[in-house]
C-alpha positions in Angstrom: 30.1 26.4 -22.7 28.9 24.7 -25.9 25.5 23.6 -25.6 26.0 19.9 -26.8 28.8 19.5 -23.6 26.8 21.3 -21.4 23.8 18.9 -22.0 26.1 16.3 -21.1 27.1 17.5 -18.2 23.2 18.2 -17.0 22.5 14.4 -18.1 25.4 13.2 -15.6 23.9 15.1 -12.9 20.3 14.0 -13.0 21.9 10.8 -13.3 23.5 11.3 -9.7 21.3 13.5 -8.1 17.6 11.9 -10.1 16.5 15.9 -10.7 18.1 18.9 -11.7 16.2 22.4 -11.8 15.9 25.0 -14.2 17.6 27.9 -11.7 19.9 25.4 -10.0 21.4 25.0 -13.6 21.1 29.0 -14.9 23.1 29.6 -11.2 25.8 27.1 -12.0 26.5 28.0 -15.5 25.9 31.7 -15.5 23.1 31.6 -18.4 19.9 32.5 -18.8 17.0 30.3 -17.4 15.6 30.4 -21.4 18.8 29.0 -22.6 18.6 26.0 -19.8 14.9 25.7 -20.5 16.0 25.0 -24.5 18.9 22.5 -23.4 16.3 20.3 -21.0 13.6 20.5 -24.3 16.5 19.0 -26.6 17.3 16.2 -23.3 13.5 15.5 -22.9 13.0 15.4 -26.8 15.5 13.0 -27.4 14.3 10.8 -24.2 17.4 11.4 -22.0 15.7 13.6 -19.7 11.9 13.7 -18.5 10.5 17.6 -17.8 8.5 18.3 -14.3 7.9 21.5 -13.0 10.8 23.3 -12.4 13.4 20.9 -14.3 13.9 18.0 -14.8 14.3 14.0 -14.0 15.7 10.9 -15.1 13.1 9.5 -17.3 10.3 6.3 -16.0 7.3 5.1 -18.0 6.6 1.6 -18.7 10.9 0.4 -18.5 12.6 0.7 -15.5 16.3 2.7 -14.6 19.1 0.7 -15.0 20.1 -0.6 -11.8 23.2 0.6 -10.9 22.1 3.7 -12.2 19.6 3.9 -9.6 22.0 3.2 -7.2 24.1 6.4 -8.1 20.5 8.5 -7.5 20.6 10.9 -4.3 22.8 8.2 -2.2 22.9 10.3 0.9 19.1 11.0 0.8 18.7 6.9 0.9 21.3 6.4 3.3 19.6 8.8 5.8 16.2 7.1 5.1 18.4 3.7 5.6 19.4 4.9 9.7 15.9 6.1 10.0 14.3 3.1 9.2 16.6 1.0 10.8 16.5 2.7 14.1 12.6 1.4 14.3 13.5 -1.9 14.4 14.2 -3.5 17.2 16.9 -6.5 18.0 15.7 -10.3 17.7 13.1 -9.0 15.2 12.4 -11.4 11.8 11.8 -8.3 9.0 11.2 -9.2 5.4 13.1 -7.1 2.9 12.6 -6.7 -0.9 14.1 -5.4 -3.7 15.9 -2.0 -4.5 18.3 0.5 -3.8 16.9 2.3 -0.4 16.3 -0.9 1.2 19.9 -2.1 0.6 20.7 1.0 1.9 18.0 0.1 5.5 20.1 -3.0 5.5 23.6 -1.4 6.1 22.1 0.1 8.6 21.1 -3.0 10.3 24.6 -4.3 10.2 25.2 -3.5 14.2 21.7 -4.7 15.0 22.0 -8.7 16.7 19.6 -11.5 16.5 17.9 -10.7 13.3 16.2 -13.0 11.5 16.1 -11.2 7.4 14.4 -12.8 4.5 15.0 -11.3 1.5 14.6 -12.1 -2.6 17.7 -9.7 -2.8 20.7 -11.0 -3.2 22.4 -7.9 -2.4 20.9 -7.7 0.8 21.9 -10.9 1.7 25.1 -10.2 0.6 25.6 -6.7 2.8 24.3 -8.5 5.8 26.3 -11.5 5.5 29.1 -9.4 7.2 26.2 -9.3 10.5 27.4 -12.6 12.0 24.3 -12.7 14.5 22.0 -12.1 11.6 20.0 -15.7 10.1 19.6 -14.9 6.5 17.0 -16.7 4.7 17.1 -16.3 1.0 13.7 -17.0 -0.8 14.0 -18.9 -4.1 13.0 -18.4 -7.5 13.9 -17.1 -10.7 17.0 -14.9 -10.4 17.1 -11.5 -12.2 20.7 -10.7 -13.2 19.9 -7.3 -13.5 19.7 -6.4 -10.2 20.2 -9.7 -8.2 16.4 -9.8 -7.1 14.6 -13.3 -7.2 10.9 -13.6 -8.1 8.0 -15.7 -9.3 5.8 -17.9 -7.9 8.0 -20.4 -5.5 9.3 -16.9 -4.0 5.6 -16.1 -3.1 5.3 -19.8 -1.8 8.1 -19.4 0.4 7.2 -16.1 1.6 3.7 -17.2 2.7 5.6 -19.7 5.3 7.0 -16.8 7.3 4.7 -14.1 9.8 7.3 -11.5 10.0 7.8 -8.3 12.7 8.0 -6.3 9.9 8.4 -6.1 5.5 10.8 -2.9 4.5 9.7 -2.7 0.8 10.8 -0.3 -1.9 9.0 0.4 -4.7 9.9 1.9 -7.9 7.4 5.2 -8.3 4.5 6.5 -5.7 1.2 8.1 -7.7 -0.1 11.6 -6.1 -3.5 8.9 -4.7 -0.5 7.2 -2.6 -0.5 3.8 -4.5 2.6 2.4 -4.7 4.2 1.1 -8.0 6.5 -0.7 -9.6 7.6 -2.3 -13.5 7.5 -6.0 -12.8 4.7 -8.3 -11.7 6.4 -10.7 -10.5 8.6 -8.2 -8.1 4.7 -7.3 -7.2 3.5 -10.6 -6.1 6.3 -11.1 -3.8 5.8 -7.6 -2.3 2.0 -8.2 -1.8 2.5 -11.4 0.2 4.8 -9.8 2.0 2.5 -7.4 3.1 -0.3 -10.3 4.2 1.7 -11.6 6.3 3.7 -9.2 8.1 2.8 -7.2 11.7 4.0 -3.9 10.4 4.8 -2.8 6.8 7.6 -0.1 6.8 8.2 1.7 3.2 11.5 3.2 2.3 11.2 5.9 -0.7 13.1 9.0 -1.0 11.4 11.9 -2.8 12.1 10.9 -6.5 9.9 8.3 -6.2 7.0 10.5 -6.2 8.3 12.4 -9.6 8.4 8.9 -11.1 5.5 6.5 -12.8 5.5 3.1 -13.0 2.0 0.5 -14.8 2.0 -2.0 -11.6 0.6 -1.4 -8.0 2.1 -3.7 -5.6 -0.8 -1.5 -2.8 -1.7 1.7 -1.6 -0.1 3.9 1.8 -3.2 2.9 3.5 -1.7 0.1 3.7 1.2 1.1 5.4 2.1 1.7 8.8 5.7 3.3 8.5 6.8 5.4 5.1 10.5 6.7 5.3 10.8 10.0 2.9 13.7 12.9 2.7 11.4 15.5 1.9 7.9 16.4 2.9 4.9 15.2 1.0 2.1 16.8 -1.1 -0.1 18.4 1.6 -3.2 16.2 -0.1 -1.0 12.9 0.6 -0.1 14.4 3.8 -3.7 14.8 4.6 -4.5 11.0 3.4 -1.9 9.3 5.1 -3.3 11.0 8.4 -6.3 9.7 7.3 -4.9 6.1 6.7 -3.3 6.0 10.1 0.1 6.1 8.3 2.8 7.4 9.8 5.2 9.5 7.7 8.8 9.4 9.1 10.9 12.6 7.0 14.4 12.7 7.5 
């Protein structure tokens, strides 16, 4: 295969799958590691793709993934986090839920739970759980971000600090090896971090490529955490940590 259309086709699935790896690649070609290892120097060179060990990922820094590009990134891993997660809370609970792809997918899952109250400054949230007639959704208001339908600022913090909720589900957009959890906008962050205050337990949904990404804002650390939600088993230091914290990590 010709190296430029090859390339193309490795872009498209780190796109879907957020990694690709070195001898995943070699396999499914039939070439040699070293030629794979060239075509992911051109993708990382050129920005398209970001080298770890082993392969590769879609590239984070200091801008965030398009949206519904993040969407498209290891669906069934989030929608098996999304059940998890789910199945821990209970009926008539009032859960606060932020912005981003894995908790859209948590809230699916709560579609057949009843008596929910959700706040949310995610309009696609309230929009999946719309179709949960026994669910009161409470939209917080602010400053809408067409980008991904989130709403932030300060009167979303106001109206956050009204509630004392069972429960937060928060996503986040990287987490650091020191278990701090990140994300690109401080705005997104100040609604998150109220969240936290005044919530009974804070759940965290992240699949596994959230710890190959970075991001320049902490919204707080797993020690603050009672719940995180992964598909694949952490660093043993983090490990170690979070049984240090008292968090629980929940690996589907």
């Amino acid at each position: 295969m010709v190296s430029n259309f090859r390339q193309k086709e490795i872009l498209e699935l780190a796109r879907k799958t957020g990694k690709v790896t070195v001898d995943g690649l070699a396999e499914h070609y039939d070439v040699t590691v070293q030629t794979i290892r060239r075509d992911l120097a051109e993708l990382s060179e050129s920005g398209r793709l970001e080298r770890v060990h082993g392969g590769a990922v879609v590239p984070s820094g200091v801008i965030n993934i398009q949206y519904e590009e993040r969407r498209q990134l290891n669906e069934q891993g989030k929608k098996a986090i999304g059940q998890r997660c789910a199945a821990e809370i209970p009926d008539g609970a009032s859960v606060f839920m932020n912005i981003g792809t894995t908790t859209e997918a948590v809230a699916r899952a709560l579609l057949d739970h009843e008596n929910l109250l959700v706040v949310t400054n995610n309009l696609n949230i309230a929009n999946i759980l719309a179709a949960n007639h026994s669910c009161e959704i409470i939209l917080a208001g602010g400053v809408l971000r067409r980008a991904d339908g989130g709403i932030v600022g300060g009167l979303t913090v106001e109206m956050v600090k009204q509630f004392k909720f069972d429960y937060s589900v928060l996503g986040c957009s990287a987490i650091d090896g020191d278990g701090d959890l990140l994300d690109f906008d401080g705005q997104e962050v100040m609604v998150s971090s109220t969240a936290i205050k005044r919530s009974r337990k804070v759940m965290v949904a992240a699949d596994h490529l959230k710890f190959l990404r970075k991001a320049p804002l902490t919204i707080c650390s797993l020690s603050d955490v009672q719940m995180l939600f992964t598909d694949r088993a952490l660093a043993p230091d983090l490990t170690d940590h979070c049984g240090g914290w008292g968090t629980q990590v929940v690996t589907v």
